[in-house]
Every structure is written in structure tokens, then in C-alpha cells.
C-alpha positions as CSV (number, residue, x, y, z in Angstrom):
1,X,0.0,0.0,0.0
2,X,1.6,3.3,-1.3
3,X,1.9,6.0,1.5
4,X,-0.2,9.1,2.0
5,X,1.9,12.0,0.3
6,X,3.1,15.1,2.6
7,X,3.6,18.2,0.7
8,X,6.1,20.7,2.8
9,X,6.5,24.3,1.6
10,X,8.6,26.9,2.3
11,X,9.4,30.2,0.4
12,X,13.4,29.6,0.9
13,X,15.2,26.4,1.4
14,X,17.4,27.9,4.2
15,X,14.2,28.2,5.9
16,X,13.5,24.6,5.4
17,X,17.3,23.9,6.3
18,X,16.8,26.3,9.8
19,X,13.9,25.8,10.8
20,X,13.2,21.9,10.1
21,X,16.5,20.0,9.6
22,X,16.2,16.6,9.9
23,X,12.1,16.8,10.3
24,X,11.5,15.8,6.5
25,X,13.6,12.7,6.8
26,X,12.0,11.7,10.0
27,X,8.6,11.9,8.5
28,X,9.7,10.5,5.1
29,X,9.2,6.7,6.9
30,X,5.6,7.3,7.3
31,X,4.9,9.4,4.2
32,X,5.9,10.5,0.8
33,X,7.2,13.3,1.6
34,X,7.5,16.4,-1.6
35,X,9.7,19.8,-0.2
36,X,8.5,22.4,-2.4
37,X,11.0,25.8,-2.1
38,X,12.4,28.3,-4.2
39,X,16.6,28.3,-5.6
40,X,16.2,25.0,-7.5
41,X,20.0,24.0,-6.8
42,X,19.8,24.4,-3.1
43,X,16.4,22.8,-3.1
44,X,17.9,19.9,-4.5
45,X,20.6,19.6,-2.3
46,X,18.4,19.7,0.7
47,X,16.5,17.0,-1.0
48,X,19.4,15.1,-1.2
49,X,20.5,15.5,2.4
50,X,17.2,14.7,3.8
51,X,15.9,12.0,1.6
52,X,12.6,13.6,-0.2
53,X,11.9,14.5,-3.7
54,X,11.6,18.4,-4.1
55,X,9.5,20.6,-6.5
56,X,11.0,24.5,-7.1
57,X,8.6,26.8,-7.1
58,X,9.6,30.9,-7.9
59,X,8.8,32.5,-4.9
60,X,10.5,35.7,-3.2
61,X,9.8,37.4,0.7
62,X,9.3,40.0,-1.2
63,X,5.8,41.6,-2.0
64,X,5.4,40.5,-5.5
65,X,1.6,39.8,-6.5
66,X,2.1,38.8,-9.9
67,X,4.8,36.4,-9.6
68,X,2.8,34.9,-6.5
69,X,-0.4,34.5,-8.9
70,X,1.6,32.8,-11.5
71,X,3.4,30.7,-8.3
72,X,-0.6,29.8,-7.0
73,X,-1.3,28.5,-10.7
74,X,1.9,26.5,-10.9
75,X,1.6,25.4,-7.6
76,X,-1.9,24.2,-8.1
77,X,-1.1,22.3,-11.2
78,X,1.5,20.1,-9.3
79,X,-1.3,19.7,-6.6
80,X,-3.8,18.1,-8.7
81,X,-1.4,16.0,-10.1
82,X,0.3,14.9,-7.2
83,X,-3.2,14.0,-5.3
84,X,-1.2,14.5,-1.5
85,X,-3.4,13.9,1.6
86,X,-1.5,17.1,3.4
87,X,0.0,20.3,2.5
88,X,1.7,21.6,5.1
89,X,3.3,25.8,4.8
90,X,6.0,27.9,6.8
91,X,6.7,31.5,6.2
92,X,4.0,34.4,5.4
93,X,4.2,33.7,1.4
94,X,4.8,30.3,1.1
95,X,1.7,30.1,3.4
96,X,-0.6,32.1,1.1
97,X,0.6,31.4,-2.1
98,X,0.7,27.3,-0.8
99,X,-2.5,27.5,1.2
100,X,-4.7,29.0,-1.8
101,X,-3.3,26.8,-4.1
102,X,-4.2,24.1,-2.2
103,X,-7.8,25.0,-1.3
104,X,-8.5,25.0,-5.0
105,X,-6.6,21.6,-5.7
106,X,-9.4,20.3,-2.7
107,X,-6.2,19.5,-0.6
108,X,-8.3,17.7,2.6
109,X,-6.0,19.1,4.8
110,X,-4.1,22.5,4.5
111,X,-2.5,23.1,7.4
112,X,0.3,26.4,8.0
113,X,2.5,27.2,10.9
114,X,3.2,30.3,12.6
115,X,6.7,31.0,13.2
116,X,6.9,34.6,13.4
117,X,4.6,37.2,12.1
118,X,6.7,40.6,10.3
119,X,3.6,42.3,10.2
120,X,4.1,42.8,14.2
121,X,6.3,45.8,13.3
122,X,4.9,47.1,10.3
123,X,2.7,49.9,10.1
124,X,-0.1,51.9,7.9
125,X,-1.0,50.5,4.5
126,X,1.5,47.9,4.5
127,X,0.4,46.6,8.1
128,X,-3.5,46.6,6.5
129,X,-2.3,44.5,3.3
130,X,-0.4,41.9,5.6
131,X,-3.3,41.9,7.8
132,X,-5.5,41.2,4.7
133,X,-2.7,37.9,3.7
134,X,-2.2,36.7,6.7
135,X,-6.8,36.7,7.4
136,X,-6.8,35.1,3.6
137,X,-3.9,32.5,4.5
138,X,-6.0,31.5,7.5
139,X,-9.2,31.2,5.9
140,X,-7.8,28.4,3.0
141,X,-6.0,26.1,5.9
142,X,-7.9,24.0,7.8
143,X,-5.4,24.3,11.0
144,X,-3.5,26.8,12.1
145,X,-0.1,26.1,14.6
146,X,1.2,29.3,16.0
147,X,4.2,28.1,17.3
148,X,4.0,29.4,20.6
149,X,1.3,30.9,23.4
150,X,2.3,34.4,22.3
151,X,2.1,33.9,19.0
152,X,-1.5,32.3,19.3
153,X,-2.6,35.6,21.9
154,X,-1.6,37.9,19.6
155,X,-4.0,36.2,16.4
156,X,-6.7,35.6,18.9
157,X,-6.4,39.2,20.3
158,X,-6.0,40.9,16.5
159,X,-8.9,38.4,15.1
160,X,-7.0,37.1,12.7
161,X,-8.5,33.9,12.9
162,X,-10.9,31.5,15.2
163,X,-9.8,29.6,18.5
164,X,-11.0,27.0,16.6
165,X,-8.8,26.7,13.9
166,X,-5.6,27.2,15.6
167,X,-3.6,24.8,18.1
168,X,-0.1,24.7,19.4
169,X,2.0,21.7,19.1
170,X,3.2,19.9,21.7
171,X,5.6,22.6,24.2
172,X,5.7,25.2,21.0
173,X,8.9,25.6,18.5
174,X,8.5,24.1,15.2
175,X,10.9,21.4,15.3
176,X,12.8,21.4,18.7
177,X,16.4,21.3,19.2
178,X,18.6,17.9,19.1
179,X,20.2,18.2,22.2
180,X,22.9,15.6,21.4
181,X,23.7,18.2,18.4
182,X,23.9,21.2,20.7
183,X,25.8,19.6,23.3
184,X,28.8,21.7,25.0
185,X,30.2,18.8,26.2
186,X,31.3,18.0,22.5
187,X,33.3,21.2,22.6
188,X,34.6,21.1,26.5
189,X,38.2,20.1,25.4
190,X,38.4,22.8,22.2
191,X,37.1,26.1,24.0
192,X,40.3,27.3,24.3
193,X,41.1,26.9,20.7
194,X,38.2,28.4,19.4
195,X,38.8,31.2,21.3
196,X,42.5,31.7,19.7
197,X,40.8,31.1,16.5
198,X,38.7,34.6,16.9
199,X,41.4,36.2,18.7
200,X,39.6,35.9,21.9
201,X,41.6,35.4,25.3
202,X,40.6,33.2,28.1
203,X,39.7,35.7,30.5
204,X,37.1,37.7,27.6
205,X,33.6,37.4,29.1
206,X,31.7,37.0,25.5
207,X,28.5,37.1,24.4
208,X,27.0,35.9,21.2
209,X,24.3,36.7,19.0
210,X,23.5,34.2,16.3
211,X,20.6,35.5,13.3
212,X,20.3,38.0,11.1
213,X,22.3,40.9,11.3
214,X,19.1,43.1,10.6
215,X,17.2,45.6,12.7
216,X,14.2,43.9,13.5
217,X,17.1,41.6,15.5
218,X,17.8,44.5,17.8
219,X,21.2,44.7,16.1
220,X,21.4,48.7,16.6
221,X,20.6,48.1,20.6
222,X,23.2,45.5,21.1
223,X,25.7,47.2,19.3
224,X,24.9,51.0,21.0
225,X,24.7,48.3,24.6
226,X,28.1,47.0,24.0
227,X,29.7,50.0,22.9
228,X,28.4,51.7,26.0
229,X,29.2,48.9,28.6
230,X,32.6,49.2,27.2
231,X,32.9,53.0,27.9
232,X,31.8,52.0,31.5
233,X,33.7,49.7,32.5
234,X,36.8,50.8,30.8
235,X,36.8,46.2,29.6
236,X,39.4,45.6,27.0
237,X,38.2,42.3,27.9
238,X,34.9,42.2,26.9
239,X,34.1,40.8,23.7
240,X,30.8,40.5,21.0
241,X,30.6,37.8,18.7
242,X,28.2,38.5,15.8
243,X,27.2,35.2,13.8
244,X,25.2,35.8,10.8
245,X,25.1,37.4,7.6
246,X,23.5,40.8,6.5
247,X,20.6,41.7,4.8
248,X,20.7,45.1,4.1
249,X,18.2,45.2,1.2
250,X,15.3,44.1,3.3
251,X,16.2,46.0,6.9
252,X,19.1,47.7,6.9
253,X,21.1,48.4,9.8
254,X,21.9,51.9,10.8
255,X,25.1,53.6,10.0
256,X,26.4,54.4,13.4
257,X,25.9,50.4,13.7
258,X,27.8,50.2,10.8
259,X,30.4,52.6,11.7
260,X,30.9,51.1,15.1
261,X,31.0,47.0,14.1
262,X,33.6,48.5,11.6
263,X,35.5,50.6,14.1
264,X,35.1,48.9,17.3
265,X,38.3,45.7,17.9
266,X,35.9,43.9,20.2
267,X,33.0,43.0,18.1
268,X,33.9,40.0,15.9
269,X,31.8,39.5,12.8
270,X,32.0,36.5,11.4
271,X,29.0,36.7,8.6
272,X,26.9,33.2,8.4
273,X,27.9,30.1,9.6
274,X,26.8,26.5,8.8
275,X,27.6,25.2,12.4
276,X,27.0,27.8,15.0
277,X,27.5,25.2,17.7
278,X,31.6,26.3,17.3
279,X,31.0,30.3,18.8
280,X,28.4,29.1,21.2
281,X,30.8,27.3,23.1
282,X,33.1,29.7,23.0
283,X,30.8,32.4,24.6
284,X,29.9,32.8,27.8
285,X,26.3,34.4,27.0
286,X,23.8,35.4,24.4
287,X,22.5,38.2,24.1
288,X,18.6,38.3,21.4
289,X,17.6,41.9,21.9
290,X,14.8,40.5,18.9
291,X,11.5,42.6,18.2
292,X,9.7,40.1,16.9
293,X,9.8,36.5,16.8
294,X,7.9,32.9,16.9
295,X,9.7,30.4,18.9
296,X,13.5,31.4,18.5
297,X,15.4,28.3,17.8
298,X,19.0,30.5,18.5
299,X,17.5,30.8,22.2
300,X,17.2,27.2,22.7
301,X,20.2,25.9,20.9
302,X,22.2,28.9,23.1
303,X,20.3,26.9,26.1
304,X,21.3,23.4,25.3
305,X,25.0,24.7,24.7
306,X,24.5,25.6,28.5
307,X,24.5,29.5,27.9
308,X,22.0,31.8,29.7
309,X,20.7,34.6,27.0
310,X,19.6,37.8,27.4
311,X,16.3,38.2,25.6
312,X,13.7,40.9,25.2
313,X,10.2,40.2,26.5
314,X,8.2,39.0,23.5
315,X,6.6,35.9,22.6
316,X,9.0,32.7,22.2
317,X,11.7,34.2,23.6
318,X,9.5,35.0,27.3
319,X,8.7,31.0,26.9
320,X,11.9,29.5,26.6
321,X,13.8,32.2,29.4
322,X,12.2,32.1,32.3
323,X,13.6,35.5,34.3
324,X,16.6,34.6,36.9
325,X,16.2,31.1,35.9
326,X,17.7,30.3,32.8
327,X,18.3,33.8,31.2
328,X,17.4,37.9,32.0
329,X,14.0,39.2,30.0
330,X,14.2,42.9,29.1
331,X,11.9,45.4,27.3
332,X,12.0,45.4,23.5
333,X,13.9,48.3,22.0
334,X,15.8,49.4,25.3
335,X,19.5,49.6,24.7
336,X,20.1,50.9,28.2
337,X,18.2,48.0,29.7
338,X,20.0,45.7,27.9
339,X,23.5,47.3,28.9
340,X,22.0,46.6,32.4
341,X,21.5,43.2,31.8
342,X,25.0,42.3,30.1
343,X,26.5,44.3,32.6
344,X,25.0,42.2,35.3
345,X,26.1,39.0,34.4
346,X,29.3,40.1,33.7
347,X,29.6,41.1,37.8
348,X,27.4,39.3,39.8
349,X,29.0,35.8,39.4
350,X,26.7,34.3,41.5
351,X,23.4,35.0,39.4
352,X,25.8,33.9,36.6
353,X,26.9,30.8,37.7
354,X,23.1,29.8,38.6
355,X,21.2,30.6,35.0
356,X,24.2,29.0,33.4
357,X,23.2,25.9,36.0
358,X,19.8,25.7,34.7
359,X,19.8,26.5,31.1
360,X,20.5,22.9,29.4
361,X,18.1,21.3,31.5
362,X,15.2,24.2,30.9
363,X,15.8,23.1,27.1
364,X,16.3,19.6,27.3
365,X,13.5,18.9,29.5
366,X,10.8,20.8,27.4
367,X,12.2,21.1,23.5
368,X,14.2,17.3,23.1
369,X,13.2,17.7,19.2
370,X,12.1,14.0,19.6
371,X,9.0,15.1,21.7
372,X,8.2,17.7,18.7
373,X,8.3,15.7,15.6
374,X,6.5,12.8,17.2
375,X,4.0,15.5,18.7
376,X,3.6,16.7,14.8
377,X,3.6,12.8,13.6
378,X,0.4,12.4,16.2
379,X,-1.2,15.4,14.8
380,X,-0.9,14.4,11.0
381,X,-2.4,10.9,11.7
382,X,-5.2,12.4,13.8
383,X,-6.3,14.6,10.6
384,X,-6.1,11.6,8.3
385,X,-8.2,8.9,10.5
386,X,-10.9,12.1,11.2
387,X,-11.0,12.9,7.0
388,X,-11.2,8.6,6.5
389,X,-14.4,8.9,8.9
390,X,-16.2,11.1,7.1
């Protein structure tokens, strides 16, 4: 008997890469499993490493309706032909271009997740049209997963969609974190190395921030934090590590930011990185001043690496850090508070030494990423023997 056929679509392949590694191939023994992305040679390569046939589809982050309504059509025809059981989106366009698509293949269930929501900082006419997607997106799926409490407040309290179409999977996050991946014990013996490898001494306290190097990541805070902390203290022997590349086409950073990554000796940019696992274990801390997010898989791989993070207090990140426990929360936007913060760790050892106690266990006791895919697994096969009753 042929397997049911799982169609998983995102609008980038790093997003399928990021945000689902290894999730595919798990699934792939229980389905026929299709990735459907954009930037065919990557795509393929993903498919490849993971085991699943792929199907490239143009699609850009970018507002582009006429390339989307040419993506639906395309999209569609594939549907019909392929005849799967579930589509399954991530990301805002893959999500609306995938979940109309599939309401007019008659896709029995369309189902997106929520992993962050950009309209949370966008404003006038542009907020009102991603409103208007995002409604539309929720209207063709069947179920809608925000992946985390906030996440689900926030399209409860906006009326995006009904209580009833939306659910959370398992503890939130998407696909969890494998904790025997993002182990620091790996690393134990090679800290000190690293840390000559990025011109780092042994007595630099650290931190890390892993993402994006955009606004919307709280780069300009961090960087304005840093810079002050250092005028403080008068610490040569504090250190920034920046992992992650640019993208100043879609949210630039400013050009003091700029002007100081460039000027300053102690930040360390080191652009994107296939293995972050490397510069967590050579920090001491990270620091996620984010504005918006979904459920931050940097937070919880910094957490299984046995760092406590500084975060700001928005949904995902609040979940994961629980205050004095595993990490600090601070308000979104506040480079002072967040100089407060960093500056607090760095002195009061105590506090330090007690979130960096706690922080693998907060992660490996609520996001092992076995609990989430076989949470997900549950959830597919409860949708399929509901559909085969009607």
C-alpha cells in the first residue's frame, strides 16, 4: 500500500534547512514526503540530504503579486497531479501562495504554521495589506499552529482567525532542538582553541548573537549596549561575537551600527555560519535583543550549549527564558536595559553561575526535538483517521 503524500513548503530552502532539519527525513518513513521551495540547486541539495523529492517553485519574501499569482497556478497544477493527503506551509508567502493553491486543488488538509509574524512591526498601508494575507492565508487552511502561546494571543487578540482553527504543538517551537547536536560537552576540550581562532583570550567574558544581522534583530541596541558597557567599564576584555550574515536590502542596519561593528576591535563579525555550535561554546552568554519572533530556535540551541541569554520580552523568547532562571528578560527596544542586563552578568558571578546551571536542562526537559516531531507525527495521523471517517 503506497503511502499518503506530505507536501512541505517553504518560500526559501534555508528556511527549510533552519527551521526543520532533519524533520523531512523523519517523516519520510511514514509518508511520501515532496519539499517544495524556491533556488532549485539548493532545493535539491536539501532533498538530497534529507531523503525527499523536491519541486522548485519561484517564490521571493518580497511583495510581488504577480509572480505569486503565477506561483498559485503553478503550484496548483502540481497539486492536482500529485493528489497528497496534506500540504503543510511555513513562512508568510509560502503560506498564502501554498494555502490557496491548495484550497482550490481540494487539498483535505491544508495546514500552515506560525513561526513569526513581520507584520508585528509594520505599520499603515503595508500593516492593512499583511493583515489582509495573513486573514486570507487562514481562511484556506484548515489548522493553524502558531508556534508558541504568544504567538496564538496575539491572532486571537487581533482576530486574525478563530480559537478554533488554531492549536499549538506539543511545548511550542517548530521542530525542537537535538540536544545531542547542541551539546557543549562535545566542545569542552576545544574552547580554548576556538577562542584563539577569533582572537579571543581566556579571561574575555563574551557574548554571542547568532541570526540575522538586521534591525528587527535588535542589532542597533546591542551594538549602541556594547559600545556603552565598554565606555563603562573601561573592559578591553569584553568581547561581542556577531554570527550571521546581513541583509541590508530588506532591513538595513543603521550607519552608526555600521560605523561602530567596523571601528570597534571587540565586536567579531564572522558573517553566516553552517555550524553555530563552534561560537556558542566559545561564549559565555547570548545576548537576542529581537522585536519580533515565533519560537527562537537561536534561544534554545544557546540553552542546550549551556549559555543563559539575554532576551527581550516577546513571545517565544519570554517561553523559553524564564527570568533569573535560565536567562534575564528585558523590554523590547531598550539599549540601556539591555546594557543593564550584560552588565549584570558580567559582575554578579553568583546569578551567573546559577542561569548557566539551569539553562541545558530548561531546554532539554521541554524542547528534546524528539517530543516535537513525534508530537507533529500524532497530529498528521489524527487529521487523516478524522477525514477517512467522514
Amino acid at each position: 500500500m503506497p503511502k499518503p503524500k506530505l507536501i512541505r513548503i517553504t518560500t526559501v530552502p534555508i528556511s527549510l534547512v533552519k527551521l526543520l532539519e532533519g524533520q523531512l527525513a523523519f517523516m519520510q518513513k511514514y509518508y511520501e514526503v515532496i519539499a517544495v521551495s524556491a533556488e532549485k540547486e539548493r532545493l535539491e541539495a536539501y532533498g538530497k540530504e534529507e531523503g525527499v523529492r523536491v519541486f522548485s517553485l519561484e517564490l521571493t519574501r518580497k511583495i510581488t503579486p504577480i509572480k505569486d499569482i503565477v506561483a498559485v497556478f503553478k503550484l496548483y497544477r502540481f497539486l492536482k497531479k500529485e493528489k497528497p493527503l496534506i500540504v503543510h506551509t511555513h513562512t508568510p508567502k509560502a503560506g498564502i501562495v501554498g494555502m490557496m493553491a491548495a484550497w482550490l486543488a481540494g487539498v483535505p488538509n491544508r495546514l500552515h504554521t506560525i513561526a513569526g509574524l513581520p507584520l508585528m512591526e509594520t505599520t499603515g498601508k503595508k500593516r492593512k495589506l499583511l493583515d489582509f494575507v495573513e486573514r486570507l492565508t487562514y481562511k484556506f487552511a484548515t489548522n493553524v499552529y502558531p508556534n508558541s502561546k504568544g504567538l496564538y494571543d496575539f491572532i486571537i487578540n487581533e482576530n486574525l482567525a478563530k480559537s478554533e482553527k488554531l492549536k499549538i504543538i506539543g511545548q511550542g517551537s517548530s521542530n525542537g532542538i537535538d540536544t545531542e547536536y547542541f551539546n557543549p560537552t562535545l566542545f569542552n576540550s576545544k574552547r580554548n582553541i576556538l577562542r584563539q581562532n577569533l582572537n579571543i583570550s581566556n579571561d574575555n567574558f563574551v557574548f554571542v548573537f547568532v541570526g540575522r544581522l538586521v534591525g528587527d534583530k535588535g542589532i542597533n541596541e546591542l551594538c549602541a549596549a556594547f559600545s556603552n558597557l565598554i565606555v563603562d567599564l573601561g573592559m578591553q576584555k569584553l568581547k561581542l561575537l556577531l554570527v550571521g550574515p546581513q541583509e541590508s536590502q530588506l532591513d538595513p542596519l543603521k550607519k552608526e551600527t555600521l560605523k561602530t561593528i567596523e571601528n570597534n576591535p571587540n565586536i567579531i563579525m564572522v558573517g553566516y555560519q553552517q555550524d553555530v555550535r563552534p561560537y556558542f561554546a566559545a561564549a559565555d552568554a547570548l545576548a537576542f535583543p529581537s522585536y519580533r519572533e515565533g519560537f527562537p530556535n537561536v534561544v534554545m540551541q544557546a540553552g542546550a550549549m549551556g549559555l543563559p541569554s539575554i532576551v527581550t520580552d516577546i513571545n517565544g523568547c519570554n517561553e523559553i527564558i524564564i527570568h533569573r532562571v535560565n536567562g534575564l528578560i528585558i523590554p523590547i527596544k531598550n539599549s540601556e536595559a539591555l546594557a543593564k542586563a550584560m552588565r549584570l552578568l558580567i559582575e554578579d558571578v553568583n546569578l551567573y553561575q546559577h542561569l548557566k546551571g539551569n539553562a541545558r536542562a530548561q531546554i532539554t526537559n521541554r524542547y528534546e526535538q524528539q517530543q516535537v516531531w513525534d508530537a507533529l507525527f500524532e497530529e498528521y495521523q489524527s487529521l487523516l483517521k478524522q477525514k477517512s471517517r467522514k
